[in-house]
C-alpha positions as CSV (number, residue, x, y, z in Angstrom):
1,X,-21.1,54.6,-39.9
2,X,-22.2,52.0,-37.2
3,X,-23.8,48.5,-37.2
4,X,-25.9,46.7,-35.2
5,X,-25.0,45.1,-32.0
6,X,-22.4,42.1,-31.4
7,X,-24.3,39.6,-29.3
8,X,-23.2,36.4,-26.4
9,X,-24.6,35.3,-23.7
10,X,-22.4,34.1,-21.2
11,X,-23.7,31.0,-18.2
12,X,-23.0,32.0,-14.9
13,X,-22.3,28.0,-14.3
14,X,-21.5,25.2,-16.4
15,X,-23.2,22.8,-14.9
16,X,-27.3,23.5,-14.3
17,X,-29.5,20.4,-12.2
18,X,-32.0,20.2,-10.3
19,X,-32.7,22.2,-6.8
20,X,-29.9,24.9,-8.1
21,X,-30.2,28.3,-6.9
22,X,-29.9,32.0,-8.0
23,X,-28.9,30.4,-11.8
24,X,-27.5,33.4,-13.6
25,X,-27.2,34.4,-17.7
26,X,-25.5,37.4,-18.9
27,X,-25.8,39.4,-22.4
28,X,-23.1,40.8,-23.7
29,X,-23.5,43.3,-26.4
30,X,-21.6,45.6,-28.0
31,X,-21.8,47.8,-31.0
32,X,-22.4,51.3,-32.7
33,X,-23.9,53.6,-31.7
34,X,-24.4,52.2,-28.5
35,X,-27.0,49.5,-27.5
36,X,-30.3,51.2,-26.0
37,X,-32.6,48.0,-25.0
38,X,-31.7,44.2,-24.2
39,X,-34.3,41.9,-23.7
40,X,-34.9,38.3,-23.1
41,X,-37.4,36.0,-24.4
42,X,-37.7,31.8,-23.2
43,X,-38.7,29.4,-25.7
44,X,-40.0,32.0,-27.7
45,X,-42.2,33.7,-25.1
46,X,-41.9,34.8,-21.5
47,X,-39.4,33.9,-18.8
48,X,-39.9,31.1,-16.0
49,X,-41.6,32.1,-13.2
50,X,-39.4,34.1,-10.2
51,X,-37.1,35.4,-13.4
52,X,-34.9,38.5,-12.4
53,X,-33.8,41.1,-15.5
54,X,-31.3,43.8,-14.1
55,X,-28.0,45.0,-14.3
56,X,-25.6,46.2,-17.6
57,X,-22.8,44.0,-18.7
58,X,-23.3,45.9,-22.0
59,X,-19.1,46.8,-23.4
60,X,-18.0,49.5,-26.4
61,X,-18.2,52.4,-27.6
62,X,-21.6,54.3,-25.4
63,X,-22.8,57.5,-23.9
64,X,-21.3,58.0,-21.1
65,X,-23.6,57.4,-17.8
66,X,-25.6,55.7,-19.8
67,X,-27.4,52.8,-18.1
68,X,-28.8,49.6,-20.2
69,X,-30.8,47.3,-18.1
70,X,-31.8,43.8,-18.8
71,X,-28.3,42.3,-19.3
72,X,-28.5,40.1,-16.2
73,X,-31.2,37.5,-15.9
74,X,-31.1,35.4,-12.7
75,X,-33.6,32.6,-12.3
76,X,-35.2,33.2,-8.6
77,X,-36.8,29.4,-8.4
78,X,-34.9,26.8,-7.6
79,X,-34.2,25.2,-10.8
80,X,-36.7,22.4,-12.2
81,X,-36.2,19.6,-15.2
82,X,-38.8,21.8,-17.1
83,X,-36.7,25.1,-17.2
84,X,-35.0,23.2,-19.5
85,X,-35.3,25.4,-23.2
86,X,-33.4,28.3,-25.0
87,X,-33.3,31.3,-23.9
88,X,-32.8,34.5,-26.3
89,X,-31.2,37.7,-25.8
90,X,-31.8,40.6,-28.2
91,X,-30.0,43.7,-27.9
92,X,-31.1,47.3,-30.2
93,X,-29.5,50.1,-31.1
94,X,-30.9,52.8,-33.7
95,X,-29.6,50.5,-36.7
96,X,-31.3,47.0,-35.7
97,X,-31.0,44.0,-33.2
98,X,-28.5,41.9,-32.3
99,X,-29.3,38.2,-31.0
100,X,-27.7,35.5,-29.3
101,X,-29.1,31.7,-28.0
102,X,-28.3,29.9,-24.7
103,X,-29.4,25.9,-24.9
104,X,-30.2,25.6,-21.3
105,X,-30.1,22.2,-20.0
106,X,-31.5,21.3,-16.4
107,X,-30.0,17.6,-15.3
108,X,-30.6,15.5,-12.0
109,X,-28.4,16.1,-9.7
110,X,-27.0,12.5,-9.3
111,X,-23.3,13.1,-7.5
112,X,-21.6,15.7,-6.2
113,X,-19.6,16.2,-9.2
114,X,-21.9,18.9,-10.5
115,X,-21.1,21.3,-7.6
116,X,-17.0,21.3,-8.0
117,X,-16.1,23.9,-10.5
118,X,-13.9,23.2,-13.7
119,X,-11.0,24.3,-11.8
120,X,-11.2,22.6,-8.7
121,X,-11.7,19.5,-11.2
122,X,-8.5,19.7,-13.2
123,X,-6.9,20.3,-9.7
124,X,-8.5,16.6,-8.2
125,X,-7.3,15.0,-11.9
126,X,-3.9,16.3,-11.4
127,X,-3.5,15.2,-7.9
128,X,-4.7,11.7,-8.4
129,X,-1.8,11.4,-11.6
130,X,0.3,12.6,-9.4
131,X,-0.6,10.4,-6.7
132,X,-0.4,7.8,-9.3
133,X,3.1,9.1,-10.9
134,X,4.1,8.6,-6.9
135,X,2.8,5.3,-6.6
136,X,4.7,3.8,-9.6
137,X,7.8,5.5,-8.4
138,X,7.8,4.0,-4.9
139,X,7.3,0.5,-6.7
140,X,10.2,0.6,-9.0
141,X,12.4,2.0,-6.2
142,X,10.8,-0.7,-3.7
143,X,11.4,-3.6,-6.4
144,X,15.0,-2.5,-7.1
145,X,15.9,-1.9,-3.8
146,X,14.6,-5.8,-3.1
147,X,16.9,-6.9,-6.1
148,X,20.1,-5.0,-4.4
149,X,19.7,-6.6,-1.5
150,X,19.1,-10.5,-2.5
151,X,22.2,-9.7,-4.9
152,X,23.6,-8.5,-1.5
153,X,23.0,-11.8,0.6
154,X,23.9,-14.3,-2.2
155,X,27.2,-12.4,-2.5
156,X,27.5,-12.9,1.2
157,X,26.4,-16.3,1.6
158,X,29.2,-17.4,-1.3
159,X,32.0,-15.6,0.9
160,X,30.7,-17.2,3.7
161,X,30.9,-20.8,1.9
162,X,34.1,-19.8,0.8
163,X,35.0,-18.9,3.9
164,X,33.7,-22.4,5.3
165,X,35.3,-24.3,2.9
166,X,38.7,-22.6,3.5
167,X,38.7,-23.0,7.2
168,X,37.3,-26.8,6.8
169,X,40.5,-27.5,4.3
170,X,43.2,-26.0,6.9
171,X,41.8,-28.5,9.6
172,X,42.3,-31.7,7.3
173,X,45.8,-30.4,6.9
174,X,46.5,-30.0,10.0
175,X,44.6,-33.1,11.2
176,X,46.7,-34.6,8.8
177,X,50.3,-33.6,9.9
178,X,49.5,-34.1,13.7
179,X,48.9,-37.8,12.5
180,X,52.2,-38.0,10.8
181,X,54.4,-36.5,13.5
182,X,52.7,-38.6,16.6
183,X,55.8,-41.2,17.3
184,X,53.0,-43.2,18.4
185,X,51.7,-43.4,15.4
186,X,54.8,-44.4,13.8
187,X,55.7,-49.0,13.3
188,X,58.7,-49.6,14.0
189,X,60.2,-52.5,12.0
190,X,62.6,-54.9,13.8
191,X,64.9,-57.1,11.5
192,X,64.6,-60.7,12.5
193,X,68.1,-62.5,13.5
194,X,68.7,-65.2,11.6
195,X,72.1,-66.7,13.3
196,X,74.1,-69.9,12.0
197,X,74.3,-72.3,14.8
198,X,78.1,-74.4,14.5
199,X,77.5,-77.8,14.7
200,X,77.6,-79.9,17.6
201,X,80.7,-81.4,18.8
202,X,79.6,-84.3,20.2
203,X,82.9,-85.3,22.1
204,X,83.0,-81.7,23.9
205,X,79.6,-82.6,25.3
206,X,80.5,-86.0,26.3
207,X,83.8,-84.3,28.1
208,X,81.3,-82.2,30.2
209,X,79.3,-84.6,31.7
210,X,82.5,-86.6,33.0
């Protein structure tokens, strides 16, 4: 019992523009009995100019030493917007073929982006929410640490006034009784002496003067 090969091709890159090097495609087959012959085929027909077949990525059950070339292709050119197409990968055993598409899309190369690697991206996306997690941290512990401190200084400025207001009360009262124990300060009220004057004696004066 057997069947025919399992086919997938797998990209070398996820990301394929313009002036890219040494692009890369890989067939995986598997099956049994074991796959004898992978080829490739380009919209149909023959592969892009400076195209490279070698190599075995071919997995399960197989003869032992057994060597199945044609599972890598690497494009030699630099890539081009017209190496755009599907590419086809047919692997055979003794029971039939086994085939698998690639939709290869060639874009321009507009910004760097299309060099950093899936990884590397995630990494930059979790740095900058990070950064940004950071950010709004520092804020909130800025804006509550500006909130401590005016409650801070109006608690101090009302002691102070307190403080002020206290101090300015003890000097009217003391202001106050200096005032009232200066003897200076103090009328003093004389009774007026209203005496009866006796009459006068006439003759006693008259007697005087003689």
């Amino acid at each position: 019992m057997g069947n025919p090969p399992e086919v997938k091709i797998s990209p070398g890159s996820g990301h394929w523009f313009v002036g890219m090097e040494k692009a890369e495609l890989h067939c995986e087959a598997k099956g049994q009995p074991p796959v004898s012959n992978i080829t490739w085929t380009w919209r149909g027909g023959a592969l892009p100019e400076g195209s490279q077949v070698s190599g075995s990525q071919v997995s399960g059950s197989q003869v032992s030493g057994s060597q199945v070339s044609g599972s890598r292709l690497v494009l030699g050119q630099a890539l081009r917007l017209n190496d755009s197409g599907v590419f086809q990968c047919v692997a055979q055993n003794h029971l039939g073929p086994g085939r698998a598409e690639y939709d290869f899309t060639v874009t321009e190369r507009s910004f760097l982006l299309a060099d950093i690697s899936d990884n590397l991206l995630m990494v930059l996306i979790g740095a900058g929410a990070g950064l940004l997690l950071l950010m709004v941290l520092l804020m909130v512990l800025v804006n509550r640490h500006h909130k401590n401190k005016h409650k801070r200084l109006q608690q101090e400025l009302s002691q102070k006034t307190e403080e002020i207001n206290s101090l300015s009360r003890q000097n009217s009262m003391r202001r106050l009784n200096s005032v009232n124990s200066d003897p200076r300060s103090q009328v003093t009220t004389q009774t007026p002496d209203f005496r009866i004057m006796e009459p006068w004696n006439w003759g006693e004066a008259d007697a005087m003067f003689l």
